[in-house]
Gaussian input, Z-matrix of N, CA and C with variables (Angstrom, degrees):
# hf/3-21g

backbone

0 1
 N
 C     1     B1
 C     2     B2     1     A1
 N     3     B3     2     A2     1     D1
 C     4     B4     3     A3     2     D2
 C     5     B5     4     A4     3     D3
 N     6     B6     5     A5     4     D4
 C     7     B7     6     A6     5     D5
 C     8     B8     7     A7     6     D6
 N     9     B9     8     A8     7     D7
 C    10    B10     9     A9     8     D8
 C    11    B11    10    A10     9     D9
 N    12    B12    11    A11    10    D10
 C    13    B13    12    A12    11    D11
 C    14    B14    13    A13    12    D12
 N    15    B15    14    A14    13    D13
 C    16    B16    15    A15    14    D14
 C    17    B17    16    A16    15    D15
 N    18    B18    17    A17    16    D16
 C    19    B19    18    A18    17    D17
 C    20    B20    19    A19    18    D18
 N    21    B21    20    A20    19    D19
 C    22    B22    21    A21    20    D20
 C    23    B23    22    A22    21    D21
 N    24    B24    23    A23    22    D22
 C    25    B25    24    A24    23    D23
 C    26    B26    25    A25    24    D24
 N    27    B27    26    A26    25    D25
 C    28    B28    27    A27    26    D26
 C    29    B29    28    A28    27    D27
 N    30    B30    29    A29    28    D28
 C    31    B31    30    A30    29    D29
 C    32    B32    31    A31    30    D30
 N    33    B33    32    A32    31    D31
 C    34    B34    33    A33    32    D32
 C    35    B35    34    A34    33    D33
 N    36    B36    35    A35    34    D34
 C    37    B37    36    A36    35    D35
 C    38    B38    37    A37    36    D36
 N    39    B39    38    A38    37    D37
 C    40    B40    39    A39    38    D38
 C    41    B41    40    A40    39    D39
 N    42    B42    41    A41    40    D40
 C    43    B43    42    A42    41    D41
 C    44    B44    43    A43    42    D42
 N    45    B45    44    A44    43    D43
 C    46    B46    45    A45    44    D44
 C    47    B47    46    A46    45    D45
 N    48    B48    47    A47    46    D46
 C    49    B49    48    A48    47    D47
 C    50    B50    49    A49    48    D48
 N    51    B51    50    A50    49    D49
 C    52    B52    51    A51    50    D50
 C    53    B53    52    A52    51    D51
 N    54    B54    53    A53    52    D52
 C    55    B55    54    A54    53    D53
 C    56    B56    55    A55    54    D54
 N    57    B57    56    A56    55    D55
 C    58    B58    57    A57    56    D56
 C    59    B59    58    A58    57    D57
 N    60    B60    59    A59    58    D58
 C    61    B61    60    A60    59    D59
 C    62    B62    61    A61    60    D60
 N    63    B63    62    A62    61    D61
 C    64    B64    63    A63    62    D62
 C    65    B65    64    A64    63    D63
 N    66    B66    65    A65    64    D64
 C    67    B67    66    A66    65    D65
 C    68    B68    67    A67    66    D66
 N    69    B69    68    A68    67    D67
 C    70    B70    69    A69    68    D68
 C    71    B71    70    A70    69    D69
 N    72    B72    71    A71    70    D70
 C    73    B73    72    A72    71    D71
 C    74    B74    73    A73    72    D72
 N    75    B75    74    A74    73    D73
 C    76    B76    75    A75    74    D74
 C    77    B77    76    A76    75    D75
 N    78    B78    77    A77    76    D76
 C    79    B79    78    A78    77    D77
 C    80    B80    79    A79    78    D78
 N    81    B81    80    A80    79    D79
 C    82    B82    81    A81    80    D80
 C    83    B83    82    A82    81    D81
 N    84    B84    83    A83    82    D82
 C    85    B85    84    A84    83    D83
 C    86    B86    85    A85    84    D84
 N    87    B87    86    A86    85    D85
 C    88    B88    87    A87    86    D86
 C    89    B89    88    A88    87    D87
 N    90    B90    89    A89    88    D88
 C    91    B91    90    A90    89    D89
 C    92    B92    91    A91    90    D90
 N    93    B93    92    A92    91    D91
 C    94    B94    93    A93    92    D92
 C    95    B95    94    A94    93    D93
 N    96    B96    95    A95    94    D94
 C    97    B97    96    A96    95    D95
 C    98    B98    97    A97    96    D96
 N    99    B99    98    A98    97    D97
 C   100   B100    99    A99    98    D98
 C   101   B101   100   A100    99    D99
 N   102   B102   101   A101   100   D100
 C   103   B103   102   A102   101   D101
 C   104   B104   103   A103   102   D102
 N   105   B105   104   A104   103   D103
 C   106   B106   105   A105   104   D104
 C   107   B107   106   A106   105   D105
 N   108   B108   107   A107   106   D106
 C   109   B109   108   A108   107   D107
 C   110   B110   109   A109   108   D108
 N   111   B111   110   A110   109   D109
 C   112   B112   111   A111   110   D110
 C   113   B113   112   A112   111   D111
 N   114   B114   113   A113   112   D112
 C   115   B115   114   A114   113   D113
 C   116   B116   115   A115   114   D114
 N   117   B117   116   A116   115   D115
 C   118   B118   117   A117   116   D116
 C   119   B119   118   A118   117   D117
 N   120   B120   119   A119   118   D118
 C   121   B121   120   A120   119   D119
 C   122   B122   121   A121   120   D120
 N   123   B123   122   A122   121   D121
 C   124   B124   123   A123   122   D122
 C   125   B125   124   A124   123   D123
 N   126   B126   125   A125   124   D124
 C   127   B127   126   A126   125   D125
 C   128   B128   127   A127   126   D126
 N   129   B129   128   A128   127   D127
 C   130   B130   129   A129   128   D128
 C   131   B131   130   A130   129   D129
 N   132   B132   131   A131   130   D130
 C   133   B133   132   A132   131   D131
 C   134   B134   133   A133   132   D132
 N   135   B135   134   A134   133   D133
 C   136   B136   135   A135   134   D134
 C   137   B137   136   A136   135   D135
 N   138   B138   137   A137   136   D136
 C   139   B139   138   A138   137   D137
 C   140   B140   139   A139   138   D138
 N   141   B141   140   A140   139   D139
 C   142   B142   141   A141   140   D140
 C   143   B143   142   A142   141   D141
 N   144   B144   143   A143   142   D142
 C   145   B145   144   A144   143   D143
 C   146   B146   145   A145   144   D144
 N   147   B147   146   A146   145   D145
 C   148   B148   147   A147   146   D146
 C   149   B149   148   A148   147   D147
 N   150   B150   149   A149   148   D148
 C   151   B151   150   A150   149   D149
 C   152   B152   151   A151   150   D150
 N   153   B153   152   A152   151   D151
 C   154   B154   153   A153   152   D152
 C   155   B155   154   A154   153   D153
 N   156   B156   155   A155   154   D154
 C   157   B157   156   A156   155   D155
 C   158   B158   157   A157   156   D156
 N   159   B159   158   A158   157   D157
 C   160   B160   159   A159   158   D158
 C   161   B161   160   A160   159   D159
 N   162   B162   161   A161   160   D160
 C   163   B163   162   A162   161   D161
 C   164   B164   163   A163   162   D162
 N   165   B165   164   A164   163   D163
 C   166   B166   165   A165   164   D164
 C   167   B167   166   A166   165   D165
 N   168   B168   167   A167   166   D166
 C   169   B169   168   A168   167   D167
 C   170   B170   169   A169   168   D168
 N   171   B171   170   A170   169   D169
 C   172   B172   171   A171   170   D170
 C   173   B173   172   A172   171   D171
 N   174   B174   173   A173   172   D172
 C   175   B175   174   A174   173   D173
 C   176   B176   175   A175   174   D174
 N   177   B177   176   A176   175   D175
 C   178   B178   177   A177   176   D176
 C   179   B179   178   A178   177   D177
 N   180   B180   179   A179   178   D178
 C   181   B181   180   A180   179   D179
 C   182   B182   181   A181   180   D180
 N   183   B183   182   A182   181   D181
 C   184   B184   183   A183   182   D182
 C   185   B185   184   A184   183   D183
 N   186   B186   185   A185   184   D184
 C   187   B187   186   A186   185   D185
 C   188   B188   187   A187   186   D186
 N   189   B189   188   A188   187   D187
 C   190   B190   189   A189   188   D188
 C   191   B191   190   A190   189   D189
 N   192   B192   191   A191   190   D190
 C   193   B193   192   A192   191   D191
 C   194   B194   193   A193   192   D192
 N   195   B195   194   A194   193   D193
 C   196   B196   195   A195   194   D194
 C   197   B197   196   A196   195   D195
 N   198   B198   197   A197   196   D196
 C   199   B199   198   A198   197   D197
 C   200   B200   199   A199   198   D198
 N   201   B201   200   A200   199   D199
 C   202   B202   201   A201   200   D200
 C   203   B203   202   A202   201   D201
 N   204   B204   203   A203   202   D202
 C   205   B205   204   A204   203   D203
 C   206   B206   205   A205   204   D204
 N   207   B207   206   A206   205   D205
 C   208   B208   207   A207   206   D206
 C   209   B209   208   A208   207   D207
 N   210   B210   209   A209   208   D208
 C   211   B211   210   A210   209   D209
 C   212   B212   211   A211   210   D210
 N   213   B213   212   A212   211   D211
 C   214   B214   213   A213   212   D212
 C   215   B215   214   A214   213   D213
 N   216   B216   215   A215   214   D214
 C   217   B217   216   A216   215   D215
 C   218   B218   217   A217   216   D216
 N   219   B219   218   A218   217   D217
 C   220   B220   219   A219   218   D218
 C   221   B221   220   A220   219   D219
 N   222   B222   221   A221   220   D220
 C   223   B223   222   A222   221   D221
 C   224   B224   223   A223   222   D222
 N   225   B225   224   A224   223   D223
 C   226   B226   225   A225   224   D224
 C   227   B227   226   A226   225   D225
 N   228   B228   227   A227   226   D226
 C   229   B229   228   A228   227   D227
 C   230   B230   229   A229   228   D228
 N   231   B231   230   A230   229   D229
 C   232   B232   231   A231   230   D230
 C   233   B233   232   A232   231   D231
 N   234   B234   233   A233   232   D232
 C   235   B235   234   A234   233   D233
 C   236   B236   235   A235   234   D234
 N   237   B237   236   A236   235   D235
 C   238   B238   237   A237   236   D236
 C   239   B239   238   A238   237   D237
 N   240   B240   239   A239   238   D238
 C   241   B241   240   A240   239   D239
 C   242   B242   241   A241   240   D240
 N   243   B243   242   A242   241   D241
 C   244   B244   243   A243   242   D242
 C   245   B245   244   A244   243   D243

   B1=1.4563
   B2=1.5266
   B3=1.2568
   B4=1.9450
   B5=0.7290
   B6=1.1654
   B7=2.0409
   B8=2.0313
   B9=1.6047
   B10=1.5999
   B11=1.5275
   B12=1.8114
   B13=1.5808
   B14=1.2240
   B15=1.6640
   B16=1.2416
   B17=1.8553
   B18=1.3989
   B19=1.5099
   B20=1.2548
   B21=1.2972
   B22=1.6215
   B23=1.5532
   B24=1.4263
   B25=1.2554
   B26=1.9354
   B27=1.5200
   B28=1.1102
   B29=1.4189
   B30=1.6295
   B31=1.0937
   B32=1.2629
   B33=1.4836
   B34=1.7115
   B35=1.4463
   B36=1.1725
   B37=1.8274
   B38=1.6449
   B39=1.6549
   B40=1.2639
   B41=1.5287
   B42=1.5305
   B43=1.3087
   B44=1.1246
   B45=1.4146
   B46=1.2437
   B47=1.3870
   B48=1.4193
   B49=1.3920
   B50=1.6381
   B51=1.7147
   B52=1.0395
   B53=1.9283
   B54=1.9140
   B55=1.7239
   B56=1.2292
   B57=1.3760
   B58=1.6192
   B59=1.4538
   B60=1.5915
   B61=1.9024
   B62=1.4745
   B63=1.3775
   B64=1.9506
   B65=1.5134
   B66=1.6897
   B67=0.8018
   B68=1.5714
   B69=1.5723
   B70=1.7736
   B71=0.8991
   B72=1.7528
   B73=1.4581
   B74=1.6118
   B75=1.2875
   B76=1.6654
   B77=1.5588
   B78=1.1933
   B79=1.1271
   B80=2.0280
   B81=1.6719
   B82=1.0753
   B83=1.0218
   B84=1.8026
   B85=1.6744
   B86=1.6919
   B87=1.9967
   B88=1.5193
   B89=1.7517
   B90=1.2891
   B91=1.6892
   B92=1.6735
   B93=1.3382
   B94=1.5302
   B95=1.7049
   B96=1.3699
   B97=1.2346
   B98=1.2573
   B99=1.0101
   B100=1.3232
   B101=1.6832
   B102=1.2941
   B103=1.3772
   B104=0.9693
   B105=1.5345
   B106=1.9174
   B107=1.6227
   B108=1.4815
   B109=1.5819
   B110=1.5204
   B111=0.6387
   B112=1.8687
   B113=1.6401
   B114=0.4963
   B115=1.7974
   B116=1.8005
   B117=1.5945
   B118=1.6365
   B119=1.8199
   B120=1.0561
   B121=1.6137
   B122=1.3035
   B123=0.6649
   B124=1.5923
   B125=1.3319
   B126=1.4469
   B127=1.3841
   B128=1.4735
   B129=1.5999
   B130=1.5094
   B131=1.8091
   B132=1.4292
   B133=1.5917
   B134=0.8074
   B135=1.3904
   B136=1.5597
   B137=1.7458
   B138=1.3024
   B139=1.4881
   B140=2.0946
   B141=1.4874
   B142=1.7330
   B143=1.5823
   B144=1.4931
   B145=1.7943
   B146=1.4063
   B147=1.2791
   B148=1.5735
   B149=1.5186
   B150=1.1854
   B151=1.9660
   B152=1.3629
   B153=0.8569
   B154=1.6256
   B155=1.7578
   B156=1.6969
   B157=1.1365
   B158=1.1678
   B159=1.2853
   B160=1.9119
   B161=2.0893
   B162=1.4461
   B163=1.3522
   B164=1.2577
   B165=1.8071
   B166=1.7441
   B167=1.6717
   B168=1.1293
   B169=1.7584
   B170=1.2267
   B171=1.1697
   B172=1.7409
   B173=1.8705
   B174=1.1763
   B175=1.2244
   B176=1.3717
   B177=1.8525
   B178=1.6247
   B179=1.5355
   B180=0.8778
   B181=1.6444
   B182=2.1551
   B183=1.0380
   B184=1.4506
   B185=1.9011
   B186=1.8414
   B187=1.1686
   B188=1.3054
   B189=1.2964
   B190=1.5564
   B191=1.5528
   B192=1.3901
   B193=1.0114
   B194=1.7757
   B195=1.8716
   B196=1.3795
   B197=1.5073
   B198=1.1510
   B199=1.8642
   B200=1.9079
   B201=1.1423
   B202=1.6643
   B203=1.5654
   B204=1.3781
   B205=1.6730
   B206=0.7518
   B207=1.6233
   B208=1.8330
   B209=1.4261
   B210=1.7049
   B211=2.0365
   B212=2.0632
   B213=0.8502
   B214=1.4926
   B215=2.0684
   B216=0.9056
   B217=1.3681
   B218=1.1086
   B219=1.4532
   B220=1.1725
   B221=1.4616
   B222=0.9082
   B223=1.6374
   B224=1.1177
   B225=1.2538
   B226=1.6326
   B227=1.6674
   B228=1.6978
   B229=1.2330
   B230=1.5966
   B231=1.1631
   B232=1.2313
   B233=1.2967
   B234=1.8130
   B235=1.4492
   B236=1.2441
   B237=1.3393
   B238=1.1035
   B239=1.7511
   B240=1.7290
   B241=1.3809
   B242=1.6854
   B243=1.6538
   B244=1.5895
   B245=1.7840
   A1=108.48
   A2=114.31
   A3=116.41
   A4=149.10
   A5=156.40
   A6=127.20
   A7=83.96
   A8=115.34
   A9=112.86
   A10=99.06
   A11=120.09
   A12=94.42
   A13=118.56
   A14=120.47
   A15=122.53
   A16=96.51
   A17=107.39
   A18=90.67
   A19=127.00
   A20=119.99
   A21=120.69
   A22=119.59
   A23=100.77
   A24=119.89
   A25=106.91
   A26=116.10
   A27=112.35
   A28=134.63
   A29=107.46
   A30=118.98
   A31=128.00
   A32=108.81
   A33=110.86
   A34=89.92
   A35=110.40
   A36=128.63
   A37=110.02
   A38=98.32
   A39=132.36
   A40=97.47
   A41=140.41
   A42=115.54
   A43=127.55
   A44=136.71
   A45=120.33
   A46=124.88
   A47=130.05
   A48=128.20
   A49=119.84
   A50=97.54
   A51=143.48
   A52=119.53
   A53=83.68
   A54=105.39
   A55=80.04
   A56=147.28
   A57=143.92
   A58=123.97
   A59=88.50
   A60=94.75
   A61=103.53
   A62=107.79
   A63=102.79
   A64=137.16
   A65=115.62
   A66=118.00
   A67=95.91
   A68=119.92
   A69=122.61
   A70=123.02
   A71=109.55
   A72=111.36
   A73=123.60
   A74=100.22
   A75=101.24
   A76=90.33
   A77=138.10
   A78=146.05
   A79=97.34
   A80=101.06
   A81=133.77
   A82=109.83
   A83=100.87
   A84=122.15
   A85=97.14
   A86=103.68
   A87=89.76
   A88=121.10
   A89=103.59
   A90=106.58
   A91=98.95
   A92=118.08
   A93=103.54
   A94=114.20
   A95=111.21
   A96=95.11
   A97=116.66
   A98=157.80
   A99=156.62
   A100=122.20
   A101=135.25
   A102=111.46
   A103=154.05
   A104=99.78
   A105=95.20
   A106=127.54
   A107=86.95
   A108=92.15
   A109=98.22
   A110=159.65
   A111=157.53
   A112=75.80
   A113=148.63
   A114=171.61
   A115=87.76
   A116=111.82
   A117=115.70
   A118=86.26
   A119=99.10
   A120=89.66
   A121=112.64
   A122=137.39
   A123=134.22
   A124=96.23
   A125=146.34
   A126=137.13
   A127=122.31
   A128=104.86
   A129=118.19
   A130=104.15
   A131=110.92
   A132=86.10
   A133=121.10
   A134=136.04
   A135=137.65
   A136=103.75
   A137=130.99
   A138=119.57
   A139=99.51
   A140=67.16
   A141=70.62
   A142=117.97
   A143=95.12
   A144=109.54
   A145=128.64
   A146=100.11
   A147=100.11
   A148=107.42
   A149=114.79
   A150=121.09
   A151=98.16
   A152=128.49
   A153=141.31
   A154=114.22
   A155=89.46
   A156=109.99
   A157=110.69
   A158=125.52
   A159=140.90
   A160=91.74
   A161=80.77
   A162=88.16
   A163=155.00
   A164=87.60
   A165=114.16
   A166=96.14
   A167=116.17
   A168=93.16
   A169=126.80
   A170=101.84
   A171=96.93
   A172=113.45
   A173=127.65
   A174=147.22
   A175=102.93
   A176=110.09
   A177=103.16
   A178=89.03
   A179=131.49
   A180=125.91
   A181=103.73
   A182=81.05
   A183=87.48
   A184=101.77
   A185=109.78
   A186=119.07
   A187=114.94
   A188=125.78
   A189=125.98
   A190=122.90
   A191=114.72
   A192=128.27
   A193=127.49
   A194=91.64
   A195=123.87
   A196=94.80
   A197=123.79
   A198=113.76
   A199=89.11
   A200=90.77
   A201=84.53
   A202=113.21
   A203=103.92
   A204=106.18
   A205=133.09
   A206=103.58
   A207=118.12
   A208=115.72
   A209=91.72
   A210=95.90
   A211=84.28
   A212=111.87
   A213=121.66
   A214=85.61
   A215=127.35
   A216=122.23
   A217=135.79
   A218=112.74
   A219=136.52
   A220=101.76
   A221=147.14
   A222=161.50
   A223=126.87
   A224=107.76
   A225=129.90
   A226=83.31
   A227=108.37
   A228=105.65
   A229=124.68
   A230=119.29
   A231=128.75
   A232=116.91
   A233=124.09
   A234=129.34
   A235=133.40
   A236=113.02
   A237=124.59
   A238=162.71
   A239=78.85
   A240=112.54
   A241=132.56
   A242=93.56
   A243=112.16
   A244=107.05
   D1=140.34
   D2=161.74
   D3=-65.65
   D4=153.85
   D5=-169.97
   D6=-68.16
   D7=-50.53
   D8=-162.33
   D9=-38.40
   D10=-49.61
   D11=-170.52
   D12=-95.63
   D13=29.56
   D14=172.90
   D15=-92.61
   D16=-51.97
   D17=172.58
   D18=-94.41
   D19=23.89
   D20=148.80
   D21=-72.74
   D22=-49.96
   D23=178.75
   D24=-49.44
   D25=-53.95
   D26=175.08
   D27=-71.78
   D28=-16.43
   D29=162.93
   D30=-64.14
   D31=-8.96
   D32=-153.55
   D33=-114.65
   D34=-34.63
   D35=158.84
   D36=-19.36
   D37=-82.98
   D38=-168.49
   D39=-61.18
   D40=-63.53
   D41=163.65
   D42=-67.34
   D43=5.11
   D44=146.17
   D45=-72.44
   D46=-7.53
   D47=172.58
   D48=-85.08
   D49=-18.15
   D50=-175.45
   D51=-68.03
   D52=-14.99
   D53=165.94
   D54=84.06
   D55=17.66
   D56=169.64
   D57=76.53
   D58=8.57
   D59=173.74
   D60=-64.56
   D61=138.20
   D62=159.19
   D63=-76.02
   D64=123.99
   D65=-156.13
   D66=-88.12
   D67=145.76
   D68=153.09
   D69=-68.93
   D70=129.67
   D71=160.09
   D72=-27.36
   D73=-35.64
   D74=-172.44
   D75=-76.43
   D76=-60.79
   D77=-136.98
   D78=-58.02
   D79=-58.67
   D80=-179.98
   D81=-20.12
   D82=-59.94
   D83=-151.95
   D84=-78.35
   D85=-45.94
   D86=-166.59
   D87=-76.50
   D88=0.99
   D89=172.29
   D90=-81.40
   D91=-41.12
   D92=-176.92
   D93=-84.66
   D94=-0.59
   D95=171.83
   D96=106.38
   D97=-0.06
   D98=-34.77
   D99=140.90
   D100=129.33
   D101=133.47
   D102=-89.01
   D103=157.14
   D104=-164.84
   D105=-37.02
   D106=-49.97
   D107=179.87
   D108=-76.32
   D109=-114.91
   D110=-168.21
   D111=4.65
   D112=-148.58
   D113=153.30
   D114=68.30
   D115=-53.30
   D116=-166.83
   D117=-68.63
   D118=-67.66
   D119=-171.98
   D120=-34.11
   D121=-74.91
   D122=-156.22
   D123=-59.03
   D124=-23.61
   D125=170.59
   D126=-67.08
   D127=-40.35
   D128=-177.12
   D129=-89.55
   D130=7.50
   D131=179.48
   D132=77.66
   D133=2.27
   D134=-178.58
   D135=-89.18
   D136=-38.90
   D137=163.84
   D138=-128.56
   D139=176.23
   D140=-175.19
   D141=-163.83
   D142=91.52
   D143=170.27
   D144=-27.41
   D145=98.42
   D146=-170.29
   D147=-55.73
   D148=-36.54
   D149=-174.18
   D150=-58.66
   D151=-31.11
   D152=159.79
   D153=-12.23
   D154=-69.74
   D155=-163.32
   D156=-95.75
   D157=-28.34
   D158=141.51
   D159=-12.16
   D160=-80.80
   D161=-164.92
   D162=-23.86
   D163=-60.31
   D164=172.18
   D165=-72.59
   D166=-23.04
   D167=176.61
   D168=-106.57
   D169=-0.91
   D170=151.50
   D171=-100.18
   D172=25.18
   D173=176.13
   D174=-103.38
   D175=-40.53
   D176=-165.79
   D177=-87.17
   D178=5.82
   D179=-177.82
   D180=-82.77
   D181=-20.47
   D182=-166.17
   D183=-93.28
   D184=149.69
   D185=160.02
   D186=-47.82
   D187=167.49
   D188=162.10
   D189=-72.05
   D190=-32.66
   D191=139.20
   D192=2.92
   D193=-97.20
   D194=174.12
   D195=-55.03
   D196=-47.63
   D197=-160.86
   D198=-54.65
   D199=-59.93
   D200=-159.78
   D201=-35.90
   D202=-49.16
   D203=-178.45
   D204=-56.83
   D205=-29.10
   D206=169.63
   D207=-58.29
   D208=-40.97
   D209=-155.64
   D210=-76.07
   D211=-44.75
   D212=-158.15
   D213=-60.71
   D214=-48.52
   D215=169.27
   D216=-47.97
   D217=-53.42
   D218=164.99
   D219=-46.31
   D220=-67.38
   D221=166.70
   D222=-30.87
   D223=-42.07
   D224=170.88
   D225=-59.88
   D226=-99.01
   D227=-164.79
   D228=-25.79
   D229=-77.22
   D230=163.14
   D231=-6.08
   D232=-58.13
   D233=156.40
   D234=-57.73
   D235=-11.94
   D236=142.81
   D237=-55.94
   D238=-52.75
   D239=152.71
   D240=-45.92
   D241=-45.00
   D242=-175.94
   D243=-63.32

């Protein structure tokens, strides 16, 4: 798999929770923090975050369970942070 269809895939995720409205690249990027273009890149495959791929595989190591607690953690802090 590519990092592009790892974050297509999550993108399509996130507007589906989203009640299936479409979300903007810009929109995307400025909730994660991000720039736009860094944000497009990584969709089109043109660069590709290795922590990226760090990630999802120490994620696939984990139950579904544990993922949730992680991501749900991660989030907390993160909301914190801001």
């Amino acid at each position: 798999m590519e990092i592009s269809d790892l974050f297509n895939i999550l993108h399509n995720a996130v507007e589906s929770q989203n009640f299936g409205r479409k979300i903007s690249l810009k929109d995307m990027a400025k909730e994660l923090g991000i720039p736009m273009r860094t944000y497009q890149d990584w969709k089109l495959g043109k660069t590709n975050p290795q922590a990226a791929r760090v990630v999802m595989k120490m994620l696939g190591k984990l139950d579904d369970d544990e993922i949730v607690r992680v991501v749900r953690k991660i989030n907390k802090l993160d909301g914190e942070r801001r």
